[in-house]
C-alpha positions in Angstrom: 2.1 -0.6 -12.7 4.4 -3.0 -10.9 2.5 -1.8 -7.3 -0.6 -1.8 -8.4 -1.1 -4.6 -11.1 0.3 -6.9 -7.7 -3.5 -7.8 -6.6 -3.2 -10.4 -9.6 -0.7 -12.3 -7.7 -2.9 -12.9 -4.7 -5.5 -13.3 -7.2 -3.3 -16.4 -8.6 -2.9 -17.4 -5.2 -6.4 -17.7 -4.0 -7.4 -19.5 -6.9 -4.8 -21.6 -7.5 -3.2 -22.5 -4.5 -4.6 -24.9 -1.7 -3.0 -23.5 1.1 -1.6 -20.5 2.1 1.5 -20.4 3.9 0.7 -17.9 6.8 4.4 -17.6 8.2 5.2 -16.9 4.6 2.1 -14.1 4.5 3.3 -12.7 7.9 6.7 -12.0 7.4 5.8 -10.6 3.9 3.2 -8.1 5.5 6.2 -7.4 8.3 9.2 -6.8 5.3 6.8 -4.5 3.5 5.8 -2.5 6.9 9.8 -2.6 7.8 10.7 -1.0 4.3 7.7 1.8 4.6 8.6 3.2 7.8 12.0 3.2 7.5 12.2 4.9 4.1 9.1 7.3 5.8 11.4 8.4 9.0 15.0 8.4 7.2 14.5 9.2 3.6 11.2 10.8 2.6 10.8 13.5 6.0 14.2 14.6 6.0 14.3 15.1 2.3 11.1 17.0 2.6 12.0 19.0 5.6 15.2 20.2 3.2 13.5 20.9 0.4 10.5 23.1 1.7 13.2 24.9 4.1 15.0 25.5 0.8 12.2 26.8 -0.5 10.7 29.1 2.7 12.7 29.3 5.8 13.8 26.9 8.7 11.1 27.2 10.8 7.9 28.1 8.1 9.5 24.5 6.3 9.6 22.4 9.5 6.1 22.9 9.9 5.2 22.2 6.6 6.9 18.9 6.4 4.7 18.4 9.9 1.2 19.6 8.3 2.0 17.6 5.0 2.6 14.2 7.0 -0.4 14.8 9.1 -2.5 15.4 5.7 -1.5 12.2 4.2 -2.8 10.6 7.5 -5.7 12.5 7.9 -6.2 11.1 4.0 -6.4 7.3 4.4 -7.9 8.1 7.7 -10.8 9.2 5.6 -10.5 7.1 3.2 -11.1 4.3 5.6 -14.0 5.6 7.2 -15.6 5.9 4.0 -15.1 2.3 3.6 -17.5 -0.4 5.6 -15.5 -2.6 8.1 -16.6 -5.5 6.7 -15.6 -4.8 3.5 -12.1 -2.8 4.0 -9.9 -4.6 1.8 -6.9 -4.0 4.4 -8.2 -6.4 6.6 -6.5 -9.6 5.0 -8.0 -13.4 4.8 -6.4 -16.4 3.7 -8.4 -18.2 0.9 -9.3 -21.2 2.5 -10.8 -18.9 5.7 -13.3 -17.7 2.9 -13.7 -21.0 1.1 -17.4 -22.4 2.4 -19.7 -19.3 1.1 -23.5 -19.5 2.3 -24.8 -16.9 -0.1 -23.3 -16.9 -3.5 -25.2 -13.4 -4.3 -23.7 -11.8 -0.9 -20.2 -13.3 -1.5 -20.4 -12.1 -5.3 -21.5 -8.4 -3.7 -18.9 -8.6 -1.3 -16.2 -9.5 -3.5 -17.7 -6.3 -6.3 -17.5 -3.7 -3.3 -13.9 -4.8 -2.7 -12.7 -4.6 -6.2 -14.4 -1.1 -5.6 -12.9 -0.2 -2.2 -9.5 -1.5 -3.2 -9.5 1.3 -6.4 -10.5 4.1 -3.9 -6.9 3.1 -2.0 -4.9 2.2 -4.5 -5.1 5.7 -5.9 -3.4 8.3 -3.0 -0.8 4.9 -3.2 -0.2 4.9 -6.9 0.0 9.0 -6.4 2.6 8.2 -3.3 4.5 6.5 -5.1 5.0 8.6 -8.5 5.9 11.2 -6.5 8.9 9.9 -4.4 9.8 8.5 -7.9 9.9 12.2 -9.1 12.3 12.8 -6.4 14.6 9.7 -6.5 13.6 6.8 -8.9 15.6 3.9 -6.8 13.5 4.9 -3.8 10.2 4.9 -6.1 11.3 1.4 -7.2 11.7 0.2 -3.7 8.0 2.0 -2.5 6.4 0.6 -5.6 7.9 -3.3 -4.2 6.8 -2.3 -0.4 3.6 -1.5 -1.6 3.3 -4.3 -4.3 3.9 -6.5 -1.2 0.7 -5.6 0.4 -1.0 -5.3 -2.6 -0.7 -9.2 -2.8 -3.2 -10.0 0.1 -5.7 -7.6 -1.0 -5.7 -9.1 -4.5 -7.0 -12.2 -2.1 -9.4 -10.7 -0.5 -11.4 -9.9 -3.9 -10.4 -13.2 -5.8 -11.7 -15.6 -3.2 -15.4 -14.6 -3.2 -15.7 -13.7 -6.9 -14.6 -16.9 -7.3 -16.7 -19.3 -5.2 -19.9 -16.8 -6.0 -19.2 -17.2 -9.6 -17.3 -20.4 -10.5 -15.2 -18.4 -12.7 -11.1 -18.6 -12.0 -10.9 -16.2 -14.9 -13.4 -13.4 -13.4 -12.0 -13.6 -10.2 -8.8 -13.0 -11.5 -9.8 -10.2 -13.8 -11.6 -8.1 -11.2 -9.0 -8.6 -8.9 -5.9 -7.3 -11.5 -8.4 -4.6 -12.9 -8.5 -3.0 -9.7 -4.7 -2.4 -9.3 -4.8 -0.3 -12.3 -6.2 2.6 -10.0 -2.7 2.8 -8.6 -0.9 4.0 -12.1 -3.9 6.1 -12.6 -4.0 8.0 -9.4 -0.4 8.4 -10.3 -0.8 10.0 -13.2 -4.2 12.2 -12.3 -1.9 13.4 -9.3 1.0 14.2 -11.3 -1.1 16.2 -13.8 -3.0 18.2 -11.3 0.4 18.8 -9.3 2.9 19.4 -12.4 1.9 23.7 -13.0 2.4 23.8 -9.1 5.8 21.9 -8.5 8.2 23.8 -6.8 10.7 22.3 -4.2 8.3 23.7 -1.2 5.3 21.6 -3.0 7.5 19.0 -3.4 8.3 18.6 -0.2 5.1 19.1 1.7 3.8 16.0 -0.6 7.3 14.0 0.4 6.1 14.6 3.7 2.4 13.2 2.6 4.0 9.9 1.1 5.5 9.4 4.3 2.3 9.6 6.2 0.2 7.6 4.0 2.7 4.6 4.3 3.3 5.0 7.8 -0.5 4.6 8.5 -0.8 1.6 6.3 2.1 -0.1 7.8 0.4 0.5 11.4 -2.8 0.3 10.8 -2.8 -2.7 8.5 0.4 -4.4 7.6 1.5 -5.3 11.3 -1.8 -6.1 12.6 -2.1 -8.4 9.4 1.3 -9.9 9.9 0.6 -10.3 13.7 -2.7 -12.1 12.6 -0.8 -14.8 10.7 2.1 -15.2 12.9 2.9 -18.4 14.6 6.3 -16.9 15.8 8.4 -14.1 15.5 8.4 -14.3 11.6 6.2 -10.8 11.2 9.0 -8.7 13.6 11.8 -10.6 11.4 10.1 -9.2 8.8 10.0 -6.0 10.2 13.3 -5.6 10.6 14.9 -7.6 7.5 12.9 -4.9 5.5 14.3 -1.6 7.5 18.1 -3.9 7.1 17.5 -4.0 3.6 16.5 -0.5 2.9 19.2 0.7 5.3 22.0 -1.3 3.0 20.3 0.2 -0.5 20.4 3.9 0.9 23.9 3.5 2.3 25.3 2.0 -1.2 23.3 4.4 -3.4 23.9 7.8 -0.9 
């Protein structure tokens, strides 16, 4: 809930605010990347290598842990194919680069097919992180911040249209928290479909899928994004105040 129902704080944003502060955005984007691929690389893979090795052998669980990282890849790979370019949801703009529509009916369409293309992500997320709170609920906590992090600009990106096509602060706002909710839904769905199967070698092989879902996301959209909005170094101080920070809370909590 806390990841997903995120988009209504860049819905606040977009309609509320009159400027966005883009150092602010970009070293945001940066912590969230920072805290993805750390936890990816250091917590969720090794803990996924150990737990399907457990559960097979050495070699049999290594690969594994390699296959299941490549499938969560390969998933938001497809995911984003399926989505138009124009209207991936991942590519974040501020509200005042979207504030002079031309066509209210094509803004309105565009902002719809957002709402709709941000559900279709949001749900491998929501099921990403469910399952690495399975596993170790102060790690879920701290995905379910990363990812509520970069939930804010895509909350944004449907807000600002819906709102100058319609007029409506209050329907902007409302499509754009709606559409989080796919992210406790998918987590649920996956947990249901998963629950007869779980065993420490299923377990693990999805660990391994968390981790490759958020370490595409974090290359593939959150530094480009941060880049995009950086006027200095503020996305890379990002970067690494969020690996410092998840560094520190596994050190204290291990």
């Amino acid at each position: 809930m806390l990841a997903g129902l995120s988009t209504g704080i860049g819905s606040a944003i977009a309609c509320f605010a009159h400027r966005t502060s883009t150092n602010f955005l970009s070293a945001t984007l940066g912590f969230s990347a920072g805290v993805m691929i750390y936890v990816s690389f250091v917590e969720l893979l090794p803990t996924a290598k150990l737990f399907t090795s457990n559960h097979y052998s050495q070699v049999l669980g290594g690969w594994l842990t390699a296959a299941g990282f490549f499938s969560g890849v390969l998933l938001i790979l497809f995911i984003d194919y399926k989505v138009p370019v124009h209207e991936n949801p991942h590519q974040a703009r501020l509200p005042e680069e979207m504030a002079y529509p031309i066509d209210t009916h094509e803004l309105h369409r565009a902002g719809v097919f957002t709402a709709l293309a941000i559900t279709i992500h949001n749900f491998p997320e929501g099921m990403a992180t469910f399952m690495a709170a399975i596993n170790n609920p102060m790690l879920g906590i701290t995905i379910a911040i990363a990812i509520a992090l970069h939930n804010i600009p895509e909350g944004i990106s449907i807000a600002v249209p819906i709102y100058f096509a319609t007029g409506s602060r209050r329907r902007a706002f409302w499509y754009s928290f709606l559409s989080g909710l796919a992210e406790p839904v998918g987590a649920l769905s996956g947990y249901l479909v998963l629950r007869p199967l779980l065993n420490e070698g299923v377990m693990g092989f999805v660990l391994a899928s968390v981790a490759g879902v958020m370490v595409f996301i974090s290359l593939d959209q959150l530094i480009p994004n941060a880049k995009k909005y950086d006027s200095g170094h503020q996305a890379v101080y990002g970067l690494i105040a969020g690996m410092a920070v998840m560094a520190v809370t596994i050190l204290m909590l291990s």
